[in-house]
ZAMARGU-4260 file (C-alpha; in steps of 0.2 Angstrom, whole numbers, plus 5000, padded with zeros to 4 digits):
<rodrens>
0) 5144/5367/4956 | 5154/5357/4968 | 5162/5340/4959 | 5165/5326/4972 | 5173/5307/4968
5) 5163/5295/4975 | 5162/5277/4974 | 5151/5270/4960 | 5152/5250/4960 | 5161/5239/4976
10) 5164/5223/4972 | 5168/5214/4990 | 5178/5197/4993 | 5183/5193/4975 | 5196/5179/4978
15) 5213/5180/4971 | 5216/5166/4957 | 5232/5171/4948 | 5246/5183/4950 | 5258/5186/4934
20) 5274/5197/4939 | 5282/5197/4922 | 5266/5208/4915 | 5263/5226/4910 | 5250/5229/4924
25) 5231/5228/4928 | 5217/5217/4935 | 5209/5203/4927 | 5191/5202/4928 | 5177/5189/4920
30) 5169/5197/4907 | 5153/5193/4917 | 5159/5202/4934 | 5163/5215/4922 | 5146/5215/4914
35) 5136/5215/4931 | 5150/5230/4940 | 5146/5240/4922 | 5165/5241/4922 | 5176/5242/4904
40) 5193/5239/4900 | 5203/5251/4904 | 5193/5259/4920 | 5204/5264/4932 | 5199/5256/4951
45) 5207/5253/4966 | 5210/5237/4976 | 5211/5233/4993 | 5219/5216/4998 | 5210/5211/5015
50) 5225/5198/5019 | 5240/5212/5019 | 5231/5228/5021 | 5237/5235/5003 | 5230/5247/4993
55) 5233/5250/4977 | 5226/5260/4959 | 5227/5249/4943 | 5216/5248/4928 | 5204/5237/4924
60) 5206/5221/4907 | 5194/5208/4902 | 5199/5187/4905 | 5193/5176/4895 | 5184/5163/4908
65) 5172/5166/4920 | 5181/5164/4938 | 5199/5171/4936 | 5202/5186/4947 | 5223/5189/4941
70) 5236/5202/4949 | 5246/5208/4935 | 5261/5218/4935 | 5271/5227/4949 | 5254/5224/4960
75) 5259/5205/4958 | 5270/5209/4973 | 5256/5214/4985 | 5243/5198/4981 | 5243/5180/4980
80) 5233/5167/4974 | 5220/5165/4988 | 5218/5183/4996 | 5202/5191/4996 | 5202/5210/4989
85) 5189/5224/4986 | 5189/5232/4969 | 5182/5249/4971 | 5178/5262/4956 | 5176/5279/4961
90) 5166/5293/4948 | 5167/5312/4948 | 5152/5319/4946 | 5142/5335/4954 | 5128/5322/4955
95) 5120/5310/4969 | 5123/5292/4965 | 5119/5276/4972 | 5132/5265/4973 | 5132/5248/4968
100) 5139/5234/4980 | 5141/5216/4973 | 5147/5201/4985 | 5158/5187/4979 | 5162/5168/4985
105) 5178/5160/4987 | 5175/5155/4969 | 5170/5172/4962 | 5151/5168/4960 | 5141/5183/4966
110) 5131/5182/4984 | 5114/5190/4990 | 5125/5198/5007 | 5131/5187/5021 | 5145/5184/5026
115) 5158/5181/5011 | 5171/5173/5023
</rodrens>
C-alpha cells in the first residue's frame, strides 16, 4: 500500500480582510466557508498569497461572521488586507480522491468558476 498526500479541498481567491500580528497564529475562516470546504478547527492547511508569492503552513480557526478571511500570528507579516490567497488542504490516504475546488469573490462569497480577478 503506497500512501500519497494529496490535496482534498482548494479554496481559490479568498480575499484578505484582517491581519492581527499580536496573535498566537492561524487563519480565520467563516463558519460557512468552513462548512462548504468540510474544514474543522485545527486542520492544518497551506496558504498561498497571490500578491507576494508566499507560501506558508498554519492551521485552520472558526470567525464568528460570514466574510472575514484574517491573518493571524507570525504569517501576519506575509499578508495584508486585500491580497488574494489559496488555502489548500492536503490528506494522506492510499485512496483516489476528488478534490474539491471552491471559488471566491472579492468579498468572500463563493463563484460557479470565472474569473475571480
Amino acid at each position: 500500500m503506497i500512501m500519497r498526500s494529496v490535496m482534498s479541498v482548494k479554496l481559490h481567491g479568498l480575499c484578505v480582510t484582517r491581519c492581527e500580528l499580536l496573535y498566537s497564529g492561524s487563519i480565520t475562516l467563516p463558519s460557512l466557508i468552513m462548512k462548504s470546504a468540510q474544514l474543522l478547527y485545527g486542520d492544518m492547511v497551506s496558504i498561498y498569497n497571490f500578491n507576494n508569492g508566499a507560501r506558508y503552513d498554519t492551521y485552520v480557526i472558526e470567525g464568528t461572521d460570514d466574510s472575514t478571511v484574517g491573518i493571524n500570528g507570525p504569517s501576519a507579516r506575509l499578508c495584508y488586507k486585500g491580497d488574494r490567497i489559496v488555502v489548500a488542504q492536503y490528506v494522506v490516504t492510499d485512496e483516489k480522491i476528488n478534490p474539491r475546488v471552491l471559488f471566491f469573490d472579492d468579498q468572500n462569497r463563493e463563484v460557479e468558476f470565472e474569473s475571480v480577478f
